[in-house]
C-alpha positions in Angstrom: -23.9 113.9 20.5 -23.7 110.4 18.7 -22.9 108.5 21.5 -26.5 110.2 23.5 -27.6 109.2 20.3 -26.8 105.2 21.1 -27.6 105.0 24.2 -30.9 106.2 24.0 -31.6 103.6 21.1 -30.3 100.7 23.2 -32.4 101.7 25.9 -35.8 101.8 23.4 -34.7 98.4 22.8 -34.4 97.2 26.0 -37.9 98.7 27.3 -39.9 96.8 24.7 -38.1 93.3 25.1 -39.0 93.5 28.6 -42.8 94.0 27.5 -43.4 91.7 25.2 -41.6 89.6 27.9 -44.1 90.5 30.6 -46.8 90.3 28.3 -45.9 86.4 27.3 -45.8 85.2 31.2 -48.9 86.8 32.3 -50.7 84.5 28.9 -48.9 81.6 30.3 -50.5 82.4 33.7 -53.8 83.4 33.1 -53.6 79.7 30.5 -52.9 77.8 33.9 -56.2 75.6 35.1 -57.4 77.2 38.4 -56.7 73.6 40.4 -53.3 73.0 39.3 -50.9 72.9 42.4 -53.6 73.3 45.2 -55.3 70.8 47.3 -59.1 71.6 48.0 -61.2 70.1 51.0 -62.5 67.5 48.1 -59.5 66.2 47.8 -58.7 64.4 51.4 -54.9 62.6 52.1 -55.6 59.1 53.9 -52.9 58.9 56.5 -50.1 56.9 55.1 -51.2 57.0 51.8 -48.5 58.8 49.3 -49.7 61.2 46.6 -49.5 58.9 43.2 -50.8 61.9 40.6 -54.1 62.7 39.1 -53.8 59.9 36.4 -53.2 56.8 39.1 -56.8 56.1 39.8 -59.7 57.2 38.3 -62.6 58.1 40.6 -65.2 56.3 38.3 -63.5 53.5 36.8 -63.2 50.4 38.8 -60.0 48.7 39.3 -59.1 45.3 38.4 -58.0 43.1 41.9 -57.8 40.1 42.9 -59.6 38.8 46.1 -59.9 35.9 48.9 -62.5 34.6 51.0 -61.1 35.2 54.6 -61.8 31.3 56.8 -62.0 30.2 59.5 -59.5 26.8 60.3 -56.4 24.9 61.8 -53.2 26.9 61.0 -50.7 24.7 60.4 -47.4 25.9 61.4 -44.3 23.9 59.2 -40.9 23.4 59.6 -39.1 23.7 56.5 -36.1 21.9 55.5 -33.9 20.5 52.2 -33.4 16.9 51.2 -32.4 15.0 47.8 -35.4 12.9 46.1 -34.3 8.8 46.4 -35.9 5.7 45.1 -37.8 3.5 47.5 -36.3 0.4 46.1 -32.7 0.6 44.4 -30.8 -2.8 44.0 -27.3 -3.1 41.4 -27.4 -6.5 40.0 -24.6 -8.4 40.0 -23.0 -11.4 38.5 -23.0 -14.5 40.0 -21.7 -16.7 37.3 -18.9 -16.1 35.2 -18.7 -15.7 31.5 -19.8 -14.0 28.2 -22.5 -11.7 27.9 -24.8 -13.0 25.4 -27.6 -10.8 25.4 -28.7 -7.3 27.3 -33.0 -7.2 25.7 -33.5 -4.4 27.7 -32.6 0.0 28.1 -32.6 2.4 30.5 -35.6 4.0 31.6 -37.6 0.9 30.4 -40.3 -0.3 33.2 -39.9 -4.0 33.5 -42.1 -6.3 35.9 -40.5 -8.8 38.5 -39.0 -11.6 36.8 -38.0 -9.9 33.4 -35.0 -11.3 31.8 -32.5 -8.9 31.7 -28.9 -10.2 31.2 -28.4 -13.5 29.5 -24.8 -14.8 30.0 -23.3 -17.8 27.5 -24.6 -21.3 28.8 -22.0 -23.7 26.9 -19.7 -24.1 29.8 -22.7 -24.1 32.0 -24.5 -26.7 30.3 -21.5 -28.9 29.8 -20.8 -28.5 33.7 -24.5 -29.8 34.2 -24.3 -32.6 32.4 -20.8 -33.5 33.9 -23.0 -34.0 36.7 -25.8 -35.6 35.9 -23.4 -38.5 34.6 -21.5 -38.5 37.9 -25.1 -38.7 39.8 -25.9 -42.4 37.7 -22.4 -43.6 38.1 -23.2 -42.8 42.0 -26.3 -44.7 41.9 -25.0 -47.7 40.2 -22.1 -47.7 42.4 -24.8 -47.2 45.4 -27.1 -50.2 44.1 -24.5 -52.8 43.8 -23.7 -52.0 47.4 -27.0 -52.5 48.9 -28.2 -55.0 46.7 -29.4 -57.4 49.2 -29.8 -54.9 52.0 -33.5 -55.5 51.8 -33.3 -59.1 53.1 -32.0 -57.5 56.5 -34.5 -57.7 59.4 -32.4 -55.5 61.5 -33.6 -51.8 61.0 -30.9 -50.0 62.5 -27.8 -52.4 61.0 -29.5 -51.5 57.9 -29.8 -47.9 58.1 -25.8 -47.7 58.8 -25.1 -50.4 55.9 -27.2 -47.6 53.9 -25.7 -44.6 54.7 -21.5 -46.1 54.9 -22.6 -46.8 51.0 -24.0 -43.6 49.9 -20.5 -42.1 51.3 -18.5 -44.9 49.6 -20.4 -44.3 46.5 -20.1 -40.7 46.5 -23.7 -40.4 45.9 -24.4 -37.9 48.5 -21.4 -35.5 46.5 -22.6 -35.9 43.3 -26.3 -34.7 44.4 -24.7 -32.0 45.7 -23.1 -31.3 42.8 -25.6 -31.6 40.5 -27.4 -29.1 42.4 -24.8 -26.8 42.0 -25.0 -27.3 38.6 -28.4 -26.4 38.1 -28.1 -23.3 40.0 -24.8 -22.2 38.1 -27.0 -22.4 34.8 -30.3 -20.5 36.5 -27.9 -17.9 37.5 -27.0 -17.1 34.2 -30.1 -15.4 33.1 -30.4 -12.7 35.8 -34.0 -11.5 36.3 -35.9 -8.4 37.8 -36.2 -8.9 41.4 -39.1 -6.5 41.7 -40.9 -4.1 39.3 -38.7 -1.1 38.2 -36.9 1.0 35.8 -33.8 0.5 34.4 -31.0 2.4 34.8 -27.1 2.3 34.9 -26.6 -0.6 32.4 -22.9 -1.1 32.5 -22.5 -4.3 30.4 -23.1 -5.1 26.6 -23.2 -8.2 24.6 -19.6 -9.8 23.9 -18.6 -8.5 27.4 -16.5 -10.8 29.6 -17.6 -10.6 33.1 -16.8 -12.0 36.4 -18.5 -12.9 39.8 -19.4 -9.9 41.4 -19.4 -7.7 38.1 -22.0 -4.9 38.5 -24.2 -5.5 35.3 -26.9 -2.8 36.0 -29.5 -1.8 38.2 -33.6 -1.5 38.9 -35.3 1.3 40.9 -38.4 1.3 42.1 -40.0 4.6 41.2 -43.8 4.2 42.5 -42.8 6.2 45.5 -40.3 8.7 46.1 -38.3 9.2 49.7 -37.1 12.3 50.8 -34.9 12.4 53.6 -34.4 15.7 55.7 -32.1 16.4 58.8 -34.4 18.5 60.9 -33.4 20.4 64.1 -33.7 18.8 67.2 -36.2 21.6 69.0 -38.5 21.0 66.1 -38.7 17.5 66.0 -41.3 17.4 69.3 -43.7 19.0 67.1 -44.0 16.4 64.4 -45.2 12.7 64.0 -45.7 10.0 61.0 -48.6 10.4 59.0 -48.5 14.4 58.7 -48.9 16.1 55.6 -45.8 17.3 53.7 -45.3 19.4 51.3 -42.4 19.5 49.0 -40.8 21.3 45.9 -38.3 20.1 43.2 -36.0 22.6 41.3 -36.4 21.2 38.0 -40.7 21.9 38.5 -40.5 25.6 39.7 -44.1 26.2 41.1 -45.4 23.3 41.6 -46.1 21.5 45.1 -46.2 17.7 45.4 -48.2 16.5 48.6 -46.7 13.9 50.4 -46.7 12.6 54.4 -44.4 11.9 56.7 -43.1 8.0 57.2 -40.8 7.8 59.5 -39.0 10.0 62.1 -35.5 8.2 63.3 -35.4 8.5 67.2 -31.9 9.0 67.0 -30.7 13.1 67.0 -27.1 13.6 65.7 -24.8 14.5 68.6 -22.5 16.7 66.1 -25.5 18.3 63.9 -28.6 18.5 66.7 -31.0 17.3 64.0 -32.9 14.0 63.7 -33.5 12.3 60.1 -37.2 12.1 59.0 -38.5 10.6 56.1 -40.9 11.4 53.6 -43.1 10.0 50.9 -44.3 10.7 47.9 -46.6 9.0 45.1 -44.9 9.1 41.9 -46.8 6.7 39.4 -46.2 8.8 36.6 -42.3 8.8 37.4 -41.3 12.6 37.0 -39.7 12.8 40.0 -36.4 11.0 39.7 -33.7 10.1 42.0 -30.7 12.7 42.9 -33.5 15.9 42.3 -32.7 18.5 45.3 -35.9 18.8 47.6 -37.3 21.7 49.7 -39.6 20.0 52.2 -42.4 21.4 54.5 -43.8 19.2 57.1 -47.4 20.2 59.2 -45.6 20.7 62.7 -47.6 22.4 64.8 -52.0 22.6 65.0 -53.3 25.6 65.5 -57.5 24.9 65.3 -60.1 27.5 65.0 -58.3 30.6 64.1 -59.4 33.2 61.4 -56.9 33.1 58.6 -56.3 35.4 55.6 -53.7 34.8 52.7 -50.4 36.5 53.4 -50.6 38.4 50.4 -53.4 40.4 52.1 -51.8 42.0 54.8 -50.2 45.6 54.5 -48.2 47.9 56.4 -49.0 51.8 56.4 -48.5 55.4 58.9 -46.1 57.3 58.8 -43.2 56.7 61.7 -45.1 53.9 63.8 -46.1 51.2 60.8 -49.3 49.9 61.4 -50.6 46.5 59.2 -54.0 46.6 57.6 -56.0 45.2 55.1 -58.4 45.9 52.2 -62.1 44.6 52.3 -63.7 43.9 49.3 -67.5 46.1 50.2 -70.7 46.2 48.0 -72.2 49.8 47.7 -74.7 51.9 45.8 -71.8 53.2 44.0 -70.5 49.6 43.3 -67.9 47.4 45.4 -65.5 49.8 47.1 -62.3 49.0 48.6 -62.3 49.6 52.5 -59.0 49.5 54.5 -59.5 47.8 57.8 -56.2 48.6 60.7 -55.8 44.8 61.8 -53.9 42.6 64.4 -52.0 39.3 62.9 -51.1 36.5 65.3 -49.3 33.5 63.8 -48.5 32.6 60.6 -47.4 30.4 58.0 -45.8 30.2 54.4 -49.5 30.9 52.9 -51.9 32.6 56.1 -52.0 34.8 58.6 -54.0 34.5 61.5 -56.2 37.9 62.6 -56.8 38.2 66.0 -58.6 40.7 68.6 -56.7 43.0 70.9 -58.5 46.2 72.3 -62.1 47.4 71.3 -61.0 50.2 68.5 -59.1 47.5 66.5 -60.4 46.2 63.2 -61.1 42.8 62.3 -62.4 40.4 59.5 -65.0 38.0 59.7 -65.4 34.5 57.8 -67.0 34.7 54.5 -65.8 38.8 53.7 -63.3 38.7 51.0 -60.4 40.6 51.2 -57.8 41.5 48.8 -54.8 39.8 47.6 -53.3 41.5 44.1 -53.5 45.0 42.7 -54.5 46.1 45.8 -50.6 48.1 47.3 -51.3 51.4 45.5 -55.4 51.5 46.8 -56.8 54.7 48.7 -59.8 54.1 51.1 -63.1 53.7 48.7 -62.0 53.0 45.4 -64.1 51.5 42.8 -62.8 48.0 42.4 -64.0 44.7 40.7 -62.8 41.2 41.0 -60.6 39.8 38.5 -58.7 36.3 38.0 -56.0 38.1 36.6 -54.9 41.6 37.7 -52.2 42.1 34.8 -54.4 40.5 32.3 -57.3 43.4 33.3 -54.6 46.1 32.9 -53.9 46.8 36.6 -51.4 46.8 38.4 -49.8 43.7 40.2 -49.1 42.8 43.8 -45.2 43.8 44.6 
């Protein structure tokens, strides 16, 4: 009797935890918004467009992007390659006297003009040498004189022109012209002067240093304009000539383009590499770009002229299976500018455009002067609200990938 007793209190129990567990799901149910979950007809999926969740766009706030006028130009297609920045004038001084360094009144990195005194070595044997020879000179003259003292009186032009020149060799005269000469240009060369304007740089010597013929002392460069020298490859090389536009970039100015134009092209290829050395030039008056700096060069190769280009950045891919590219177009409406995708064809390109070209009657196309966009425009459906920004991250949207 007790235990009929139990078991019909544990199944009391049991009934009313499984109501008031009905009851609690059918609230949670009937709390549920109607259009959670479904998708109505007002709620169309662009083809190749994923599902980013009720909160990505708002259907009346516009969103920030960036846009670009599409033009119509030459496409310039480039052949890229890597060099290392040089100086267009380099030259290591040397000594051409021997002695002690007396004075070194300049440092490196200092711009000097031609003729700037640079390294003064001692002049005391120097001096002492010159006037060794200056003496030797009058006591050659004397000597000379005495000789041809009554040479004058001679009718004969040609006896006297031999008497004259057997005495300048008897009286050494000739030698010790020579040598004072010599002299003179021993004592020049102990100043050693800028051969051209320049910077300083590798200064090896300082004052009290001993130095010999030939010593290195330090040397000048020529920073005004910069050469970059590239090896390109030897199929390329037909597209380019001197005077083209370049375009190079430096590692230690990340971001930054320095235009330049192509100087030479050296009609020799290299057997072993296939690739022909051109050179570059660059203006560098304000001397940041400095010798040894690694180089990414891109030279104008090939003219492409009256094509309608877009930036890169424009161009998308989207469809499920077979990828289709396509654009946005930035499009004024009574609701406010709109972004329209546009299916497009590309043609050629470069590091910066694309060109859009025409192939069969149903494909899209852009026109010069529509502006298309560039930034914050990956995650776009078909008619949003946009407006133009100059900065998409700034404006609180969301970046280009």
């Amino acid at each position: 009797m007790s235990h009929s007793r139990r078991t019909l209190s544990l199944v009391t129990v049991v009934l009313i935890l499984g109501g008031l567990g009905a009851g609690v799901a059918w609230r949670l149910l009937a709390s549920r918004p109607a259009t959670e979950g479904t998708v109505t007809e007002d709620q169309p999926q662009l083809p190749g467009v994923a599902e980013e969740g009720p909160s990505q766009f708002s259907a009346t706030v516009a969103q920030p992007v960036g846009g670009a006028e599409v033009v119509r130009d030459t496409l310039w297609i480039r052949v890229g390659a890597a060099g290392q920045a040089e100086a267009i004038r380099r030259t290591t001084l040397l000594a051409q006297v021997e002695g002690v360094v007396r004075s070194v009144p300049v440092r490196e990195n200092l711009t000097v003009g031609s003729g700037t005194p640079l390294v003064q070595i001692d002049t005391t044997e120097l001096a002492l040498g010159l006037a060794q020879a200056r003496a030797d000179l009058l006591a050659a003259e004397t000597d000379y004189r005495q000789r041809t003292l009554f040479d004058d009186e001679i009718t004969d032009l040609a006896l006297r022109a031999d008497r004259e020149r057997i005495a300048r060799s008897m009286s050494g005269l000739d030698q010790a012209e020579v040598r004072l000469r010599q002299a003179d240009l021993q004592l020049q060369r102990s100043r050693v002067l800028a051969p051209f304007r320049g910077r300083i740089a590798d200064i090896r010597v300082v004052e009290g240093q001993h130095v010999s013929v030939g010593s290195d002392l330090l040397t000048v460069v020529d920073l005004d304009l910069i050469k970059v020298e590239v090896r390109v490859l030897e199929a390329e090389l037909g597209f380019l000539s001197e005077g083209r536009r370049a375009e190079v970039t430096f590692a230690a100015f990340p971001g930054e383009v320095f235009g330049g134009a192509i100087e030479t092209i050296n009609p020799v290829v290299d057997p072993e590499s296939r690739t022909g050395r051109v050179t570059v030039l660059l203006p560098n008056a304000d001397g940041r770009i400095k010798p040894g700096m690694y180089a990414e060069v891109s030279l104008d190769a090939e003219a492409l002229p009256d094509r309608v280009l877009v930036p890169r950045s424009a161009i998308l891919e989207r469809g499920e299976g077979r990828r289709r590219t396509m654009l946005f177009v930035y499009e004024e409406s009574e609701r406010g500018a709109l972004a329209k995708w546009r299916y497009v064809n590309t043609g050629r390109e470069n590091d910066t455009h694309v060109e859009i070209v025409v192939e069969g009657a149903e494909q899209g196309t852009v026109e010069p002067g529509e502006v298309v966009l560039i930034d914050g425009h990956h995650y776009l459906a078909h008619d949003t609200p946009i407006r133009l920004v100059d900065d998409v991250v700034a404006e609180g949207g969301r970046p280009g990938r």
